[in-house]
C-alpha positions in Angstrom: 0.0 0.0 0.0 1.1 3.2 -1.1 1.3 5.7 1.4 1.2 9.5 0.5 2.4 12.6 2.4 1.7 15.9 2.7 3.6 19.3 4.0 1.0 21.6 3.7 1.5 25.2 3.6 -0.4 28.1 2.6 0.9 28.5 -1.0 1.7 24.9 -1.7 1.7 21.4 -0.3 4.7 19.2 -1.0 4.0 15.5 -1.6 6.1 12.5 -1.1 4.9 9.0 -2.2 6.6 5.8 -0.4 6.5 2.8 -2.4 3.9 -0.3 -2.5 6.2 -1.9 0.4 6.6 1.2 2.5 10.1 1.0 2.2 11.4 3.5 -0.5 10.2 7.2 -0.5 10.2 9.8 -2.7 9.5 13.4 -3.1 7.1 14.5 -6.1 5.3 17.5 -7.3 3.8 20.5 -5.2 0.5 20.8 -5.5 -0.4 24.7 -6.1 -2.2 25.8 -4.5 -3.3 24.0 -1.7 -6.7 21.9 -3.0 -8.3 18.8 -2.0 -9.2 18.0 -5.6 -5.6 17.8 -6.5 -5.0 15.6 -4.0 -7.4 13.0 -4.4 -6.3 12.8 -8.2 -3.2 12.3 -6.9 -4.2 9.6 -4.3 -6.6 7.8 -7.5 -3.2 8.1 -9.9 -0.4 6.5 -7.3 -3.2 4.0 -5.7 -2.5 5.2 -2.6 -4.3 3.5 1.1 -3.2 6.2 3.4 -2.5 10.2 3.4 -0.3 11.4 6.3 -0.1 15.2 6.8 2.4 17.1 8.7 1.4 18.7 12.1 3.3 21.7 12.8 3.7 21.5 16.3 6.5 23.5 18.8 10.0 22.0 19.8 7.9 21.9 23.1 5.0 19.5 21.3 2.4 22.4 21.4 -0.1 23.3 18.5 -0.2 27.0 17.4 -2.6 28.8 14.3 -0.8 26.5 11.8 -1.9 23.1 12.8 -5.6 24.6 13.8 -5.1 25.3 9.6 -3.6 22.0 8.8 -6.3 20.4 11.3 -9.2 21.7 8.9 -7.6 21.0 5.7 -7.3 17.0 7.1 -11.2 17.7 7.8 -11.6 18.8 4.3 -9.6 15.4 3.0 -11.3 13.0 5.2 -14.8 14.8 3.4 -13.4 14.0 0.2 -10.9 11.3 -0.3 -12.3 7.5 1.0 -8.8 6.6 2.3 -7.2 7.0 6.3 -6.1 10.4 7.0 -3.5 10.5 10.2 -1.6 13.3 11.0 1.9 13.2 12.2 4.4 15.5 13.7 6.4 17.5 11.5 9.1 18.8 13.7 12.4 19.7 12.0 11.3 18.3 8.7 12.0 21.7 7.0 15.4 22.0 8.5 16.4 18.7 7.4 14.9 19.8 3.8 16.7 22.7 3.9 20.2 20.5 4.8 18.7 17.9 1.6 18.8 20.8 -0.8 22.6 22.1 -0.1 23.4 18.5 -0.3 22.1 18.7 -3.9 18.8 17.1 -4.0 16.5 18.9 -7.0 13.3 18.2 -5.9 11.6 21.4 -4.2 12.1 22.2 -0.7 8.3 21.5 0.5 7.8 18.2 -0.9 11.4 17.4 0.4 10.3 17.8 4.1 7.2 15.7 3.1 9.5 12.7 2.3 11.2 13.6 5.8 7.8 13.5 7.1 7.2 10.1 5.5 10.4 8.4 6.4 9.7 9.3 9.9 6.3 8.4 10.4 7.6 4.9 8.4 9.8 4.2 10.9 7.6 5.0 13.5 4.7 2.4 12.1 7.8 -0.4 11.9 8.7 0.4 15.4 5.2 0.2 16.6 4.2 -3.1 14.7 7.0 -4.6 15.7 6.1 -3.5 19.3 3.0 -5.2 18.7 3.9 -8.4 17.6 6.2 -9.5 20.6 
């Protein structure tokens, strides 16, 4: 199952796709601006069974006028796609695409921190599953 995720922001959202496996990420197009049309056509085009977006939350885990935002945009795509919809902390994901870009990387900056976004929250889902199963 292909998971997509989303940095969303108010001129654009970056988008990362991981692959069927949940194993391999990768960054592709923004979507401009910010729709939940585009991002269903997305979900329909890459077969994808979950959307994670990024919660912009403090270094001290609180939730300021940004994630109230991103919290009703999530509304809005739970209303129109018929896959799961999770959030998931975004902390530090622009810095690290910042650090991605002066390494070289050509993809843009936003959809960058969404593949940050995705490799974190993948790691996070192996660690709980594997919690799970012992």
């Amino acid at each position: 199952m292909r998971i997509l995720a989303l940095d969303h922001g108010n001129a654009r959202i970056g988008c990362a796709l991981s692959d069927p496996s949940g194993s391999l990420v990768r960054p592709i197009e923004v979507i401009e601006p910010p729709d939940p049309a585009a991002v269903g056509r997305v979900v329909d085009e890459h077969e994808v069974g979950t959307v994670v977006v990024g919660l912009p939350v403090t270094l001290a885990g609180e939730e300021g006028e940004q994630a109230i935002i991103v919290r009703e945009f999530c509304d809005q795509l739970r209303n129109h796609l018929s896959v799961p919809v999770e959030t998931y902390d975004e902390r530090l994901t622009t810095r690290m695409a910042k650090a991605t870009r002066r390494g070289g990387a050509k993809a843009a900056e936003d959809s960058l921190a969404a593949a940050h976004l995705l490799e974190a929250y993948l790691i996070a889902r192996e660690s709980r599953e594997a919690r799970n199963e012992s």
